[in-house]
N, C-alpha and C positions, 0 to 999 in steps of 0.2 A: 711646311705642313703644320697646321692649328690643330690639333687634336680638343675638341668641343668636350671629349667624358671618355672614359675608360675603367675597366676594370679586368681584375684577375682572378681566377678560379683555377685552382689545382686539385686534383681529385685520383684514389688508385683508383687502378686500370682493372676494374671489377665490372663486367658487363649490366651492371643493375646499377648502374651510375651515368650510363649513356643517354638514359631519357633525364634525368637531373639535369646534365647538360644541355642539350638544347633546350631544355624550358627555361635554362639561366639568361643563355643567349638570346632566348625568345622574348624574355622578357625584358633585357637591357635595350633589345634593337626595337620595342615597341617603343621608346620616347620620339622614333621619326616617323611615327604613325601609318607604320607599310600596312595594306589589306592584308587581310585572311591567308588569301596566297602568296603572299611573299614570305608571311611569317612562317606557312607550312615550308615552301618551298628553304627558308632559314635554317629551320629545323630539321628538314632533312639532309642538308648539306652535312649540315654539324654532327648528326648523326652517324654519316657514312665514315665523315674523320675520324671521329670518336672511337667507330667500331673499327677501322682499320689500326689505331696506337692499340689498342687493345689486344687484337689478334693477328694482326702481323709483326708491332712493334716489339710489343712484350709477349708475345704466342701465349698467351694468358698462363705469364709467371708477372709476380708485383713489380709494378711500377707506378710512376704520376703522369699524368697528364695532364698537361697546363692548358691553358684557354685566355689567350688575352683577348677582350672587344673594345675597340676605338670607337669613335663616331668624329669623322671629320666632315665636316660639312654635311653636305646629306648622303653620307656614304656610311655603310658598318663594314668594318673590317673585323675578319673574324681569325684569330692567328692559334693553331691547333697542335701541339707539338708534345710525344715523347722522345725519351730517354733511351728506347730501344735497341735494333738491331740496325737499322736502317733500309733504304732501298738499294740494291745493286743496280737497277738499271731504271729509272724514272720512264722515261720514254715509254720503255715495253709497258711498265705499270699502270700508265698511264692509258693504253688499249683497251677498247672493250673487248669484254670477256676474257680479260688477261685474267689468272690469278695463279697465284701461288698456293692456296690450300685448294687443291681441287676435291681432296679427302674429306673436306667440310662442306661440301657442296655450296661453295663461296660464286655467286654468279660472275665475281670480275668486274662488275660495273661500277663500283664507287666511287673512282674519281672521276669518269663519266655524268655520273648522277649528279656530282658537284660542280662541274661546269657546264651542266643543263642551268640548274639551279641558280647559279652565280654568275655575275656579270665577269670577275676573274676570278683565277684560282693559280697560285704560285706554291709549285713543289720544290723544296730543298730536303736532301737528306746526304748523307756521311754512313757509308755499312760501319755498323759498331757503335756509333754514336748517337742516332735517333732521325728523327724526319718531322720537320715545321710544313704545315699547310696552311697559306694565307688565304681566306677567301673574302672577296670583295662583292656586298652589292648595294648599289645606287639606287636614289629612292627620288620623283620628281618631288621640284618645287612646286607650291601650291599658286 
């Protein structure tokens, strides 16, 4: 695997940081020149991540949240991960309209939203340890 550019963004887990994010990402995965809607569609993926390390990961107590983006060929890979609690059961979480804060009136869709969005999406997490979400999307050749 060639990895063509990449970068790193680490950032606390303060929900007025979410939209920083995706306009970082938005703006690193504009060098493979995706339309309007892909870059929406970028952005909101990274967003639903974001807000999940935030409120699930660290149940909004401090922590970081990193953001690695690749670009391998005409792919951006987008790797989302905190330091949190982790997921007990991926699968379940992975349901729409699953959630765990239903006291927040959290609709459950965000990992949904992200593999609308994304060509893939790869959940890893450890309870106690935190949760990496890769998301991958492909972009045609000209």
């Amino acid at each position: 695997m060639r990895v063509d550019n990449e970068m790193k963004l680490e950032f606390l887990s303060k929900s007025q940081n979410e939209s920083f994010a995706r306009s970082v990402v938005a703006a690193f995965a504009a060098q493979l020149d995706p339309t309007i809607e892909e870059i929406s569609e970028i952005k909101t993926a990274v967003s639903e991540a974001v807000t999940n390390c935030i409120i699930h990961g660290y149940e909004y107590e401090q922590g970081y949240v990193t953001i690695i983006c690749r670009i391998i060929d005409n792919t951006v890979e987008i790797e989302i991960s905190d330091k949190g609690k982790g997921i007990e059961d991926i699968e379940m979480a992975r349901q729409p309209l699953y959630t765990s804060k239903p006291e927040l009136e959290r609709s459950g869709m965000g990992f949904t939203v992200m593999e609308t969005f994304m060509d893939q999406v790869s959940i890893f997490s450890e309870p106690g340890k935190g949760t990496t979400v890769i998301m991958r999307k492909n972009f045609k050749k000209d």
